[in-house]
C-alpha positions as CSV (number, residue, x, y, z in Angstrom):
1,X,-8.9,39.4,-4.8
2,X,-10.4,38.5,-1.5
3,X,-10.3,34.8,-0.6
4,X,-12.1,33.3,2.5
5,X,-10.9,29.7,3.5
6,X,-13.3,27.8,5.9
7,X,-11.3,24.6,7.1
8,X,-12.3,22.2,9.7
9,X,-8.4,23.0,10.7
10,X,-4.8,23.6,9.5
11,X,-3.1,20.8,10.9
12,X,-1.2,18.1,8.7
13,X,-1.2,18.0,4.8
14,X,-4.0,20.7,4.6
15,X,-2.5,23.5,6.7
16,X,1.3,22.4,4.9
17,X,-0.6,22.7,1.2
18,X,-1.5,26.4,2.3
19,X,1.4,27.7,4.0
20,X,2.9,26.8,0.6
21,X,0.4,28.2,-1.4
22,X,0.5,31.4,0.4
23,X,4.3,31.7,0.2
24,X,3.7,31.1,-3.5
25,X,1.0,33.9,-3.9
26,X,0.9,36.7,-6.2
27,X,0.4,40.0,-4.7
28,X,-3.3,40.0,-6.0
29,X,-4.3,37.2,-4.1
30,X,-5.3,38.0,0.3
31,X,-6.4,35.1,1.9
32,X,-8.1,34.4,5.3
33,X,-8.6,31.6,6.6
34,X,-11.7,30.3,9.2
35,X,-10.8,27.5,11.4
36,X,-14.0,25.6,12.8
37,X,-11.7,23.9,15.6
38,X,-9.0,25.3,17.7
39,X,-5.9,23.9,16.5
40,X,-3.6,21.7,18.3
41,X,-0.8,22.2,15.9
42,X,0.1,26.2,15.6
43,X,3.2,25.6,13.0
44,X,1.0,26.3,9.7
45,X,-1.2,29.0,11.4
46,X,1.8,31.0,12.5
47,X,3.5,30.4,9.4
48,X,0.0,31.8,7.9
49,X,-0.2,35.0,10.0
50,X,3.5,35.1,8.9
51,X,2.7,35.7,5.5
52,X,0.3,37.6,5.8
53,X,-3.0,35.7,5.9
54,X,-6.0,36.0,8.5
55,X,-7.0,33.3,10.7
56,X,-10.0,33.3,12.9
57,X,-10.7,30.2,15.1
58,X,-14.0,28.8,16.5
59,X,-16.1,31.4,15.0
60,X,-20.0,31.8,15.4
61,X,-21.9,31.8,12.6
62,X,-22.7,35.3,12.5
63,X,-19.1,36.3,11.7
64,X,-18.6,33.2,9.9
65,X,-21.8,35.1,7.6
66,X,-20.1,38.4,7.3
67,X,-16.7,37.2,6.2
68,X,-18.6,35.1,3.4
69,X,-20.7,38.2,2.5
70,X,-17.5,40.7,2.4
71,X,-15.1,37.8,0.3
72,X,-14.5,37.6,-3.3
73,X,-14.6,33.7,-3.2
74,X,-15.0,31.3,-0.2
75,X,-13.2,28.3,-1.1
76,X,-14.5,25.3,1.6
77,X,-11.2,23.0,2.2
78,X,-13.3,19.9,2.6
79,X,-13.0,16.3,3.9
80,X,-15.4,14.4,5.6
81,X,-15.2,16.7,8.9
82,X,-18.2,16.4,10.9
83,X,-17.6,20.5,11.8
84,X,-17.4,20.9,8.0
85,X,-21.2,19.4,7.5
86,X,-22.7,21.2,10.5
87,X,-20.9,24.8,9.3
88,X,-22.3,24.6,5.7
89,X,-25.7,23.4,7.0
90,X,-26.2,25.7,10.0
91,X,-24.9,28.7,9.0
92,X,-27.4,31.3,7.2
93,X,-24.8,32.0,4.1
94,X,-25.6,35.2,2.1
95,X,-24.7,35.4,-1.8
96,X,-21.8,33.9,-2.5
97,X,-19.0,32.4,-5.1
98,X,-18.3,28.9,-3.5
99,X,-14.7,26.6,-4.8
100,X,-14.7,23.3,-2.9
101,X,-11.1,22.0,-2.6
102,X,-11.1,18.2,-1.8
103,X,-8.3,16.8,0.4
104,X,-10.3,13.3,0.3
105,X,-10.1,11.0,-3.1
106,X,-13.9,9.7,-3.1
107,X,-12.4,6.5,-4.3
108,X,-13.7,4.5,-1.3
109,X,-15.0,5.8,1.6
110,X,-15.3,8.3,3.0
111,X,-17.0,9.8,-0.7
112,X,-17.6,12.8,-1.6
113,X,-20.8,14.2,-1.2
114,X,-22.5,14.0,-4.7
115,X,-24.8,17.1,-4.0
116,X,-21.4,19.4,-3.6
117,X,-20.4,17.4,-7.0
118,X,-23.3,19.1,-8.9
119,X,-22.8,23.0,-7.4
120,X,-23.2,25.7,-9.8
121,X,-19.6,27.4,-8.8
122,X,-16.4,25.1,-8.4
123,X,-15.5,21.7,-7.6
124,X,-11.6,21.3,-7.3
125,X,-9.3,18.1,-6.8
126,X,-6.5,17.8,-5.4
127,X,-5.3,14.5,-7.3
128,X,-6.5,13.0,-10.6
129,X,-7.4,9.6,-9.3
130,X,-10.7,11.5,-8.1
131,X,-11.8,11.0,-11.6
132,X,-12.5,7.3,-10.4
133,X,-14.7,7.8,-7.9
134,X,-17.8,6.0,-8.3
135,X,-20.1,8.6,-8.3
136,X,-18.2,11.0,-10.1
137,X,-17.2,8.5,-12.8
138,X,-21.0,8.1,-13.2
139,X,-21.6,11.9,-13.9
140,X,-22.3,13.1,-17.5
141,X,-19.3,14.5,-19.8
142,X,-20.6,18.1,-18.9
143,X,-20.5,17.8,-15.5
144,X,-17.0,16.2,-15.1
145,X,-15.5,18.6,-17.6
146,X,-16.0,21.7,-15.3
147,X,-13.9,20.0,-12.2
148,X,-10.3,21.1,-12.4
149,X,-7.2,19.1,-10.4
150,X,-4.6,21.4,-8.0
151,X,-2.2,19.5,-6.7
152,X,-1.7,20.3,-2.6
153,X,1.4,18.3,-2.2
154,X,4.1,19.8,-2.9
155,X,8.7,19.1,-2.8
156,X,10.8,20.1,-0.9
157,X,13.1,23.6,-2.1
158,X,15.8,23.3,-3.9
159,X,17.7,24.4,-1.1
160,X,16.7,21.6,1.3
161,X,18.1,19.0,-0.2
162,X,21.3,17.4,0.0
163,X,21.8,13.5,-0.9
164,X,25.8,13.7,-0.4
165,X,25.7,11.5,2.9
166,X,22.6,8.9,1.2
167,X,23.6,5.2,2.1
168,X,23.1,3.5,-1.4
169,X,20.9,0.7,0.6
170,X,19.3,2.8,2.8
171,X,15.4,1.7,2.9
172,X,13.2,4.3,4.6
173,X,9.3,4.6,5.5
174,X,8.2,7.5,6.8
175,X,4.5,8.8,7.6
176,X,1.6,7.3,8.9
177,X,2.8,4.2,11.2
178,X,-0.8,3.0,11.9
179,X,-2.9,0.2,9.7
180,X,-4.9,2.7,9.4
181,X,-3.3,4.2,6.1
182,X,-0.2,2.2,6.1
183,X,-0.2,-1.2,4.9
184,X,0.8,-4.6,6.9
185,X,2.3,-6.1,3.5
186,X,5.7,-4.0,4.6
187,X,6.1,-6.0,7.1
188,X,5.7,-9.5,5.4
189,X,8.0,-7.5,2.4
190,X,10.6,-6.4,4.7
191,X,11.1,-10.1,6.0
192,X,11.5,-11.1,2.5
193,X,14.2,-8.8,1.4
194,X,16.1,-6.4,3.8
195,X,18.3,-7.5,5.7
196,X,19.3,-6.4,9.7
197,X,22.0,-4.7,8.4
198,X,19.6,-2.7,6.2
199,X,16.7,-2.9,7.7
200,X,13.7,-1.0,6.6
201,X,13.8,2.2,9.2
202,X,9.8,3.1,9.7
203,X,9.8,7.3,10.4
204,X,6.6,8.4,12.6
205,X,5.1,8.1,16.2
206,X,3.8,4.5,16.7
207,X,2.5,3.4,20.3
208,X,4.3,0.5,21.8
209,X,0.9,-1.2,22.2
210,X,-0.1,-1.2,18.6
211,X,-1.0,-3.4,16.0
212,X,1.7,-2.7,14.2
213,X,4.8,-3.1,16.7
214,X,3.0,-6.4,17.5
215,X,3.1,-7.4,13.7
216,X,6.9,-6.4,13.4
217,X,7.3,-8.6,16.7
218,X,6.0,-11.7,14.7
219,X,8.1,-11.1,12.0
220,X,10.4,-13.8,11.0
221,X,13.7,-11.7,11.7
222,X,12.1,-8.3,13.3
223,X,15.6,-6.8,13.5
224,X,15.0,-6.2,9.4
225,X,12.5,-3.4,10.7
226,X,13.8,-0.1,13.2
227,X,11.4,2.0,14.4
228,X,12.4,5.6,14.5
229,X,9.8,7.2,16.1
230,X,9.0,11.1,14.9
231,X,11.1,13.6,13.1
232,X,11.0,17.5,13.0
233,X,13.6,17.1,9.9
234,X,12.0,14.7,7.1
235,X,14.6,16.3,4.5
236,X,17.2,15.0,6.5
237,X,15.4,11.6,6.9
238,X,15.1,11.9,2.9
239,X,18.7,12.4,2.2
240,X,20.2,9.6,3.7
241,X,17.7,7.9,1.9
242,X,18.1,5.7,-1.1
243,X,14.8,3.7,-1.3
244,X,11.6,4.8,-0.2
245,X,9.4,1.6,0.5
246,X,5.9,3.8,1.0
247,X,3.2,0.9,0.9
248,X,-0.1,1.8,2.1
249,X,-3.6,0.5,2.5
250,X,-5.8,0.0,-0.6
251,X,-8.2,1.6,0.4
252,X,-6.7,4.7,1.9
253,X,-8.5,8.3,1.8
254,X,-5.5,10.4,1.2
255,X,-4.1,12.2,-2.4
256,X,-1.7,14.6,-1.8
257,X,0.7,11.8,-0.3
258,X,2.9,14.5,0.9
259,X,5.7,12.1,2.3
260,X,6.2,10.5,-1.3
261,X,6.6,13.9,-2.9
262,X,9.0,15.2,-0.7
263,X,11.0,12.0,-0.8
264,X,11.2,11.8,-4.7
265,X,12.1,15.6,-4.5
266,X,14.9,14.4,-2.3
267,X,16.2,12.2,-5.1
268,X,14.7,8.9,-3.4
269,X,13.1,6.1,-5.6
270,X,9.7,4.9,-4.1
271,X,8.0,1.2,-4.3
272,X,4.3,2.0,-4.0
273,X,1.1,-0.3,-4.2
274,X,-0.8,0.3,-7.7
275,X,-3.1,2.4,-5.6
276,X,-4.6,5.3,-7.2
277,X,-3.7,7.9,-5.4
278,X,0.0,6.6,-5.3
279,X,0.2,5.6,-8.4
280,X,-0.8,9.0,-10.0
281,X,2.1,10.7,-8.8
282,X,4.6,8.0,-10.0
283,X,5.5,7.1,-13.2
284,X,6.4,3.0,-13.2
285,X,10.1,2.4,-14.5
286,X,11.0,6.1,-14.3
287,X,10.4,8.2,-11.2
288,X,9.7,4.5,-9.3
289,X,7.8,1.5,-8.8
290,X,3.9,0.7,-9.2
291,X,3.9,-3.0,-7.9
292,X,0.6,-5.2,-7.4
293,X,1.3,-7.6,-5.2
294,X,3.9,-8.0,-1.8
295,X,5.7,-11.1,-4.2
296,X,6.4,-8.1,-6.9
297,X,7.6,-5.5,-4.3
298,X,9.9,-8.1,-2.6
299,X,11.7,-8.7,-5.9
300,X,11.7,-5.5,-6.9
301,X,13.4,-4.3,-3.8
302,X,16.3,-7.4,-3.7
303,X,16.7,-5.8,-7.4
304,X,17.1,-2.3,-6.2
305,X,19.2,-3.4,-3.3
306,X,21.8,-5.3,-6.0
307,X,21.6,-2.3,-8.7
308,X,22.2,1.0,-6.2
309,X,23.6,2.8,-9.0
310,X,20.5,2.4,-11.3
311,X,18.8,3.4,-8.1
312,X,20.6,6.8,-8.0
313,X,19.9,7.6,-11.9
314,X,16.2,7.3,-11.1
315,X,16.6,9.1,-8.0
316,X,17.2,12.2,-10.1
317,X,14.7,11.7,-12.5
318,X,12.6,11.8,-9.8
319,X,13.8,14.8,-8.3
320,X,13.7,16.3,-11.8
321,X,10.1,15.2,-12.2
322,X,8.9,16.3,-8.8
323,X,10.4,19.8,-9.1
324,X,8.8,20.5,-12.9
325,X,5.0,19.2,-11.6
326,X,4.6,19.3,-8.1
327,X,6.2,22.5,-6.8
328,X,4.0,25.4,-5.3
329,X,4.2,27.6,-7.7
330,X,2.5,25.6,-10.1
331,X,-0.6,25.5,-7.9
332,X,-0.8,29.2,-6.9
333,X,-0.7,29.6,-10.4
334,X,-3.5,27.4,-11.2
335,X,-5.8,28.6,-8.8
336,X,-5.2,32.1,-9.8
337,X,-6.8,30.9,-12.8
338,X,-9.8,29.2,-11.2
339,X,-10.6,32.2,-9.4
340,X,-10.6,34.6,-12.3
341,X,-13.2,32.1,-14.1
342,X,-14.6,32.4,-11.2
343,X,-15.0,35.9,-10.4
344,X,-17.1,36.5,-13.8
345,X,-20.0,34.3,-11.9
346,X,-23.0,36.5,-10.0
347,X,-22.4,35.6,-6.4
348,X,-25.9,33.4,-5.3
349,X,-27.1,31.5,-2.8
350,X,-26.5,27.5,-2.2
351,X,-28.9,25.5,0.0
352,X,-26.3,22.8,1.7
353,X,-29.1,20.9,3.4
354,X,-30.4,19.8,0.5
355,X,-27.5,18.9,-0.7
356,X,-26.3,17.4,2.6
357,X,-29.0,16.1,4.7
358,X,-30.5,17.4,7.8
359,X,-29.5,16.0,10.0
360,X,-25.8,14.4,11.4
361,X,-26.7,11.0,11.2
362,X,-27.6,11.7,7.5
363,X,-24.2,13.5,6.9
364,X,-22.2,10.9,8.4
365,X,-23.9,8.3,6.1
366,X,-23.3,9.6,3.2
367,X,-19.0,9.4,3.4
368,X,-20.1,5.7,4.1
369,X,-22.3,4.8,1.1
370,X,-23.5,6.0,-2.5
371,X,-25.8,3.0,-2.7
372,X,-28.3,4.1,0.2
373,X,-27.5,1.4,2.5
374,X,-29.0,1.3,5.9
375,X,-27.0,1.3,8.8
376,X,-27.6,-2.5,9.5
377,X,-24.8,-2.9,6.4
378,X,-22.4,-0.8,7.9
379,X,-20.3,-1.3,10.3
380,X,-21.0,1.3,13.1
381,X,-19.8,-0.2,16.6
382,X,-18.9,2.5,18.9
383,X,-15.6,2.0,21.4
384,X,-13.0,2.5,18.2
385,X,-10.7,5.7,18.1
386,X,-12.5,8.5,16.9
387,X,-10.5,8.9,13.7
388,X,-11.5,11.2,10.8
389,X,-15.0,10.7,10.0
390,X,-15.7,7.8,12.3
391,X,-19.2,7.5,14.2
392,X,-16.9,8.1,17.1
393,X,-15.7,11.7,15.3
394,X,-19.5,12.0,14.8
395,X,-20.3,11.8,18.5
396,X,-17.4,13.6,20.0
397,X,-19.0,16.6,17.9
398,X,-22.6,16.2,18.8
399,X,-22.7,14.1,21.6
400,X,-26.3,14.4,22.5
401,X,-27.4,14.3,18.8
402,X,-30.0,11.8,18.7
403,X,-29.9,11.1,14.8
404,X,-26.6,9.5,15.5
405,X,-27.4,7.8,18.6
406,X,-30.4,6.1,16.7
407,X,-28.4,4.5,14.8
408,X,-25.5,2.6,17.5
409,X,-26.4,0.1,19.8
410,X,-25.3,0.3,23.6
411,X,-21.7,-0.7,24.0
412,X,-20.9,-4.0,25.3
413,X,-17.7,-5.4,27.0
414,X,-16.5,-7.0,24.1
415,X,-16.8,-3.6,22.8
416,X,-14.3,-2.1,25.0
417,X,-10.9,-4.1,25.6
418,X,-7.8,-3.2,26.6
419,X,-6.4,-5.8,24.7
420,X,-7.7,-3.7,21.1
421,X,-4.7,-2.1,20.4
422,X,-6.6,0.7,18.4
423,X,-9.3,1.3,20.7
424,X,-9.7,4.0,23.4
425,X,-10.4,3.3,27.0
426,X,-14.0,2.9,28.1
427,X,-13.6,6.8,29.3
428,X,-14.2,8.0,25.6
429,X,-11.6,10.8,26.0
430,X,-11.4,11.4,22.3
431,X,-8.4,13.0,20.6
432,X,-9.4,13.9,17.0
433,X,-7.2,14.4,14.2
């Protein structure tokens, strides 16, 4: 069985979900994989090529055409990449069996595209809180009962964890260290109840001009919080590791949540916000903590701090839990499934411009709203870092494309400020995740 992957890239969760999955594969599954960008971050793709898979990068469409023609199944890893869009639009696809696999939630924005909601062939999940998205909430019965969860976020082996040197107070964060996905409430919880002599230790690469150093500045006692800076080694991070304080923004795009896996594989017990996403991979009062407000998740973790031992009897519950759901194995073996379903469909044809938009400015407005607002309601000031999906990301790709530059205004010097911790210089040098 033939699968052809078209990804925007392999870099982060998505290219760590497939290295998984590959090394999880029966031998009946081959998979290739066509990367849209050339990727920055080879550690996946060699990994990949190790296993055996195929990976092409920056094709044209012409080959991008054949692949699709000569595949069993093209399965579209998608998120709200502008190459994504401009691939499924542009390209002249022959007859095919299509399987979207969402790495996005659709809860907020960016949404998923409703038209790709409504295929004929396969729409695929990669975390139940999808269910909530508005406009898939909205869908009749039928519809919503053909769309199938994979989980792409997977433990750690067995093997990799170790908890004999974990510090029964040991309080870790480790991801994301950005407002951007990782809430400002740690900070305000961390003042409340660690202490400098276990302070909460914040894993990742963080800039020394950004927002969030300055908020851990203004903290009442900053010396409760220790930034790390990045590891190659989050097991070891994990088993030193007694409480994993992973609070992140409400409105965050993510589902896998790879970090919180890992680190309840590792035996650590997590405080989350009741945020969807998180909150469908812990189970409150046995693998963890679902709290609603920074008043709960500050009493919660004095409690945790006084009761270590508690602590450690979730911890492998946790573990347990994480290694009986969430393992690789478990997904290969549910998409093995899919695509057998699958396979008994006629390949045909999909129009994605219909489904889509023509144009980019149309693309990038729909992962901002489901309610057809106009671009006056959104918020669309150029000068920010061109994140995932931002009209920045928009405009690195198609810089000339005058869709999207009909709907920004001219830059002003407010605009551009040095002083805007999350904001690139007026050069517009944009690195893109």
């Amino acid at each position: 069985m033939n699968i052809l992957h078209i990804a925007a890239h392999l870099g982060g969760g998505v290219g760590k979900a497939h290295s998984s999955l590959c090394s999880a594969d029966s031998s009946s599954i081959k998979r290739s994989y066509l990367l849209l960008e050339p990727p920055r971050d080879l550690r996946h793709v060699d990994l990949l090529r190790q296993l055996g898979a195929d990976v092409v990068v920056a094709p044209d469409r012409e080959t991008i055409s054949l692949m699709a023609a000569k595949a069993d199944i093209v399965q579209v890893e998608w998120w709200n990449h502008p190459r994504l869009y401009q691939c499924l639009c542009e390209t002249a696809w022959p007859k095919m069996r299509t399987l979207f696999w969402s790495h996005i939630s659709g809860i907020a924005a960016p949404y998923l595209p409703t038209g790709l909601l409504t295929v004929d062939d396969r729409f695929v999940f990669s975390s139940e809180c999808s269910f909530a998205a508005p406009n898939v909430a909205t869908l009749p019965p039928a519809t919503r009962s053909k769309f199938s969860v994979v989980n792409s976020g997977f433990g750690l082996p067995p093997w990799t964890v170790e908890g004999g040197r974990r510090n029964r107070n040991s309080i870790s964060y480790l991801g994301t260290v950005d407002f951007a996905k990782m809430s400002p409430d740690i900070f305000r919880v961390a003042d409340e109840a660690a202490t400098s002599e276990a302070p909460v230790r914040l894993w990742g690469e963080v800039s020394p001009l950004s927002e969030v150093v300055h908020t851990a500045a203004a903290m009442r006692d900053p010396r409760r919080v220790r930034f790390m800076g990045h590891t190659d080694n989050p097991a070891d991070v994990f088993a030193q590791t007694s409480i994993f304080l992973y609070l992140l923004q409400p409105e965050h795009l993510g589902t896998a949540e790879n970090a919180l896996t890992e680190a309840m594989s590792s035996g650590c017990v997590p405080v989350v916000f009741n945020n969807p996403a998180e909150a469908a991979i812990v189970e409150d009062g046995r693998t963890g903590y679902v709290v609603s407000s920074i008043a709960e998740a500050t009493e919660r973790l004095r409690w945790m701090m006084r009761n270590p031992e508690a602590v450690a009897e979730m911890g492998r519950k946790a573990a347990d839990h994480i290694a009986t759901t969430r393992m690789p194995v478990s997904s290969a073996t549910a998409f093995e499934k899919i695509y057998a379903d699958l396979l008994q469909v006629e390949k045909r044809r999909t129009d994605f411009r219909s489904r889509l938009g023509n144009t980019a400015a149309e693309w990038f407005l729909s992962t901002k709203t489901l309610a057809g607002a106009t671009p006056e309601k959104l918020d669309l000031r150029t000068g920010g870092r061109a994140a995932k999906g931002t009209i920045d990301h928009f405009l690195t790709c198609f810089p000339e494309d005058t869709s999207l530059l009909s709907l920004i205004a001219e830059p002003t010097d407010d605009d551009w400020s040095p002083d805007r911790p999350n904001y690139l210089s007026r050069d517009r040098e944009f690195v893109v995740a």
